[in-house]
N, C-alpha and C positions, 0 to 999 in steps of 0.2 A: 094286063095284070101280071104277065108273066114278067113283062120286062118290069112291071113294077117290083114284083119278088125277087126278081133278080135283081135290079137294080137295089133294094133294100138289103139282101143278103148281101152283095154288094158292100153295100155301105156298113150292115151289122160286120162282114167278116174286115171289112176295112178300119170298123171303130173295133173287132177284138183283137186284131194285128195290132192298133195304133194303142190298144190299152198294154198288149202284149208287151209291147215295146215302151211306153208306159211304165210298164211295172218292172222291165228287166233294166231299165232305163233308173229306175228310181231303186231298184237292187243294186244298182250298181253302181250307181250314188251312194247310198246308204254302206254297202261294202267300202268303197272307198272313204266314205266319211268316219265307218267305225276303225276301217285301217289306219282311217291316217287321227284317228283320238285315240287310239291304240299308241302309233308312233309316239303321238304327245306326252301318254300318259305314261310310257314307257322313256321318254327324253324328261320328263318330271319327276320320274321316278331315281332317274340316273344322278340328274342336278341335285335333285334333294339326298342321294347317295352320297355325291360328290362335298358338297356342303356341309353334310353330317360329318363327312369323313376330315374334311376341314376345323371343323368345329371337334370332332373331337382331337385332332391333331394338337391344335391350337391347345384346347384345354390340356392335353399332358403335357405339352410346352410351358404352360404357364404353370402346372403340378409338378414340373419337374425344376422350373425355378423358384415356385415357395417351396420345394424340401431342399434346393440348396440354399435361400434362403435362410430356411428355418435352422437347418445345418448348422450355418455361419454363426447365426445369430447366437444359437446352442453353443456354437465352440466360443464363440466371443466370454459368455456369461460363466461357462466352467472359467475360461482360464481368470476371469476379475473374480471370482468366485476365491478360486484357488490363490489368486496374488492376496484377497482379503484376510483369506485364511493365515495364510502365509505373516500378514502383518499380526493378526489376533494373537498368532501363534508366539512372534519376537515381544508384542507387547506383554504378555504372560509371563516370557521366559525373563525379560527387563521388573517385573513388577515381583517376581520370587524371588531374583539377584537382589531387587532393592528389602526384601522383608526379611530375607538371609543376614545383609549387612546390616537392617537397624536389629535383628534378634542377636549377633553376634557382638553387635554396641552395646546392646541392652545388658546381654550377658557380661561384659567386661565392666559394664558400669557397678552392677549387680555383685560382680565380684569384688571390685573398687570397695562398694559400699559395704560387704559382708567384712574384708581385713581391718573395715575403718570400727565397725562395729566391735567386731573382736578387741583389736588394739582400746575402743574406750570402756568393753566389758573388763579386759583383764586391767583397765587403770581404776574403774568403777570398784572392783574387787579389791587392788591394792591399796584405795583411801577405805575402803569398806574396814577390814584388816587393820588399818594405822588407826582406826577411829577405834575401834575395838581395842586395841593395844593401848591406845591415851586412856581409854575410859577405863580399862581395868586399872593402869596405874593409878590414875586419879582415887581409882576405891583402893585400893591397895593400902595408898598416903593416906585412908584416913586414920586419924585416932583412936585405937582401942580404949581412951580412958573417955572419950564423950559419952560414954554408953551408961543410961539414965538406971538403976537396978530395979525401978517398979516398970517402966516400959519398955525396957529389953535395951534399946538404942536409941540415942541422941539421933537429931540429923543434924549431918554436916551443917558447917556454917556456908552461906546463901555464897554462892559461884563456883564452891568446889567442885560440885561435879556435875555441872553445865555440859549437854551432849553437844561433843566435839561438833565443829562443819563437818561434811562431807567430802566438800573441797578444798583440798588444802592448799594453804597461801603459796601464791608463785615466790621461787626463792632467786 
């Protein structure tokens, strides 16, 4: 029995040796397996750094060529802006030259038309005047002896004194 005790301890201290080893066995595994998901997660952490780092590179490459883009496009739009103006500006200054010159036609016509006026007032005036002048001599000529003594005055005999034209005969 002894040897069987012995023989069991034996085997107990051989199966806690072989758990021992076992378990430092399986430590050491496990160390090794969390070093090296360590490693991993530490090279995925790095790639996914590196990528990021890519990615945003890229993105201000590509922000850096929508604002010279955008730049361009800005200075494009001032300067047709500016050329637009620029013509707005000649067609203004051409459409005041043109209403300078017809207010300046107008004016000379205007003036045309005011001497033509004048010259047929003062002719209008001078038949006005000559009609006056016939018509008084016409009363002048008439007869002091026509004159009726119960009603004051005869009248003239029929065309005496007919009112003159206004316009008088081309000579």
């Amino acid at each position: 029995m002894q040897s069987t005790a012995r023989h069991v301890a034996q085997i107990v201290a051989a199966a806690e040796q072989a758990a021992e080893q076992l378990r430092a066995a399986a430590e050491e595994r496990a160390s090794e397996r969390i070093a090296e998901a360590e490693r991993a997660a530490r090279l995925r952490v790095q790639a996914a750094d590196a990528e990021a780092a890519e990615v945003r590179a890229a993105a201000e490459a590509e922000a850096e060529a929508l604002r010279s883009e955008a730049a361009a496009k800005t200075e494009q739009e001032r300067d047709r802006a500016h050329a637009r103006a620029r013509e707005l500006i000649a067609e203004a200054r051409a459409a005041a030259r043109e209403v300078l010159r017809e207010g300046e036609e107008l004016s000379g016509n205007l003036r045309e038309l005011s001497d033509a006026l004048r010259v047929n007032a003062d002719r209008l005036l001078r038949d006005v005047r000559a009609a006056h002048d016939e018509l008084k001599t016409r009363l002048d000529r008439v007869e002091p002896d026509r004159v009726a003594p119960a009603a004051g005055r005869e009248r003239p005999a029929e065309g005496d004194l007919d009112v003159p034209e206004f316009i008088p005969r081309r000579r």
